[in-house]
N, C-alpha and C positions, 0 to 999 in steps of 0.2 A: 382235310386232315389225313384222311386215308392214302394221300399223293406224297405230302411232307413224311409220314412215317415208312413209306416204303423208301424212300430217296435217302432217311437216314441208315436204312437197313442196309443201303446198298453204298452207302459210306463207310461204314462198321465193316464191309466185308472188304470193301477194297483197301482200307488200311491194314486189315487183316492178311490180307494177299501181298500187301506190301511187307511187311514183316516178315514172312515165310520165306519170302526171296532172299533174304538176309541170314537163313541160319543155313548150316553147314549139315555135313551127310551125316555126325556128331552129333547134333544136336535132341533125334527121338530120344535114344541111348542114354548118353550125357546129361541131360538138362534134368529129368526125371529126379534124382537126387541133388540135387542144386538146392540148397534150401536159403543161406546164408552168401551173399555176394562182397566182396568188398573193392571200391574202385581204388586205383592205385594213383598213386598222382600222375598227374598228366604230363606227359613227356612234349615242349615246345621246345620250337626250333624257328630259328629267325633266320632268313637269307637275303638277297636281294640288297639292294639302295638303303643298307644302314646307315644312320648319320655317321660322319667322320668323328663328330664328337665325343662319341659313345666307346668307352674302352670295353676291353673281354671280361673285366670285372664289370661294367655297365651292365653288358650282354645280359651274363650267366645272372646279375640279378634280377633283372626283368623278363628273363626264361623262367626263374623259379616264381615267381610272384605272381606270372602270371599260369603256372602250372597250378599251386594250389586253388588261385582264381575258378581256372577248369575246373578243378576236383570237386570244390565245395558246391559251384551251380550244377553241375554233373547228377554229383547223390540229392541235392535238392529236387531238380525233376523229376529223377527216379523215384525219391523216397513219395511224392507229391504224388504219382502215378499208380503207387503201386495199395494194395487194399485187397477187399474179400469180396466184391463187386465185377460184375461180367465185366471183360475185355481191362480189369487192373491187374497189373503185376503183381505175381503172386509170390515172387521171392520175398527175402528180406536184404538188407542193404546195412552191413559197418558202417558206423558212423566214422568219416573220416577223421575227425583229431583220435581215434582209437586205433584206426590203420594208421595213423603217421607218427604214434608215439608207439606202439608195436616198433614198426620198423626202424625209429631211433633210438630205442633200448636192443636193438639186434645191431647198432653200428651202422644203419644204413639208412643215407641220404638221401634224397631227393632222386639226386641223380645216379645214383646207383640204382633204385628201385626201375627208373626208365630203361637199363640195358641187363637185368636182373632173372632169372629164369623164374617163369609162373610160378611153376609147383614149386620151387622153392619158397618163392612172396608168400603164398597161400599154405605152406606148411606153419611158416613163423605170421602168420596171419590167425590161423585157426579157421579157413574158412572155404568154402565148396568150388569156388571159382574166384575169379576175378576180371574185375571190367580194365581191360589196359587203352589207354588212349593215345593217341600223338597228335598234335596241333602242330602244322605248318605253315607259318607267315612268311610269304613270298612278297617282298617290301618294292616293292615301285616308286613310291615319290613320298616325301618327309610331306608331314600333316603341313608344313610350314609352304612347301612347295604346292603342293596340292590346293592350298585355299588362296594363293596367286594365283593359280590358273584360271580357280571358279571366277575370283572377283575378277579379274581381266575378262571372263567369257560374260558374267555380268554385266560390264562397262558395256560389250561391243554390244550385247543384248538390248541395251536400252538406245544406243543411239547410234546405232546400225542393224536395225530389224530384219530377221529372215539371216544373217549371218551363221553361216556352220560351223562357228565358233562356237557360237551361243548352246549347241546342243553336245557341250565337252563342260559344260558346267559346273556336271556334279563326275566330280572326279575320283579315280577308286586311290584310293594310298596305299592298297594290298589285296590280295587275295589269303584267304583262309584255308588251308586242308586240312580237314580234322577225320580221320580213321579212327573206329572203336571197335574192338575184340573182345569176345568175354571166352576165357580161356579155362578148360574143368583144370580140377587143380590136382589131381592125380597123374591124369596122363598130357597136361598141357596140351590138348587136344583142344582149337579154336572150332565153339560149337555156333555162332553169330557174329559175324562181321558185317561192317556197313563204314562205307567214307563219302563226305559229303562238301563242298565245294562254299566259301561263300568269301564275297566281296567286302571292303573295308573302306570309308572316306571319312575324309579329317573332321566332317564335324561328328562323325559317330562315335557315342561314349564308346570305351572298350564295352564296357559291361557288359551293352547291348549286344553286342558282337560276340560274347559269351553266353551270354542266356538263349541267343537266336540258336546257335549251333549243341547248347545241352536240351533243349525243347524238339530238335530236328533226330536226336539220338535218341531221346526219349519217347518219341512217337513210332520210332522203328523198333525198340526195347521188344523182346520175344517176352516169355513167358508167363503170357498171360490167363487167365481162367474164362473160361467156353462157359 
């Protein structure tokens, strides 16, 4: 017992180390009066092996659908994390249909808010900071492409054993960037930063691909109670 409770102790602190590496020279200063957060929608971006299919009306709808996607699982970790309990977040967190009807009775969009200045967002917000985020999908091969390859490395898998084929199986269809910044909303001053990397294949719901990367933010998320 005495082994297991020290090994968590020393989990608790290396998460805790981890976090720290993440906040900025801003942050003692800054973060101090933060009481109220609000995340802003999340700024995606698509590059790479788009389908030909897909026009810029396509794009830009599935850039925003899946921006709100981010926002909503985003404040859900966060709000899920956060409480009056050692090492829970200690802010508070806007409900987002509250930040996105704010800023559509101020005239502004989706994507206006992604190239928008902080302290402005956070003036017409009413609010101490803000989480900005951007998600970058770097597209490699259409989910359609991608599960030809498996079933073909499949095929040669089963009646061609030991083939280096076989080990291309599970194929990525993207890579993921997703960067999150929580900016004070006075002097837009970035007090925590962290970007974190992850891979994408055809048979993975998106969802998952979202909840993995707002749990990944969420575990680096600063301001917690000692």
């Amino acid at each position: 017992m005495k082994k297991i409770l020290l090994l968590a102790c020393a989990l608790l602190m290396m998460m805790s180390c981890g976090r720290e590496r993440y906040q900025t020279a801003g942050y003692e200063t800054l973060s101090q009066k933060h009481q109220v957060l609000a995340i802003l929608p999340v700024e995606t971006i698509m590059t790479g092996r788009i389908p030909r299919e897909l026009s810029r009306e396509d794009i830009d709808q599935i850039e925003e659908a899946e921006s709100k996607a981010f926002q909503i699982s985003l404040f859900t970790e966060l709000s899920r994390g956060s409480g009056n309990r050692y090492n829970d977040i200690r802010v508070n967190f806007q409900h987002y249909e509250t930040t996105n009807d704010q800023l559509a009775e101020a005239g502004i969009g989706f994507r206006e808010a992604w190239t928008m200045s902080p302290t402005k967002l956070a003036e017409i917000l009413g609010v101490d900071a803000v989480v900005k985020t951007t998600i970058e999908k770097q597209q490699y091969l259409t989910d359609l492409e991608s599960f030809g390859i498996e079933l073909a490395a499949t095929i040669t898998g089963i009646f061609m054993p030991g083939s280096p084929f076989f080990h291309f199986a599970r194929n990525r269809t993207s890579d993921v960037w997703a960067s999150c910044t929580v900016l004070d909303s006075e002097t837009g001053v970035s007090v925590w930063s962290t970007r974190q990397k992850c891979p994408t294949y055809w048979n993975q719901p998106t969802r998952d691909v979202v909840n993995k990367i707002s749990r990944t933010l969420c575990r680096r998320f600063p301001y917690r109670n000692n």
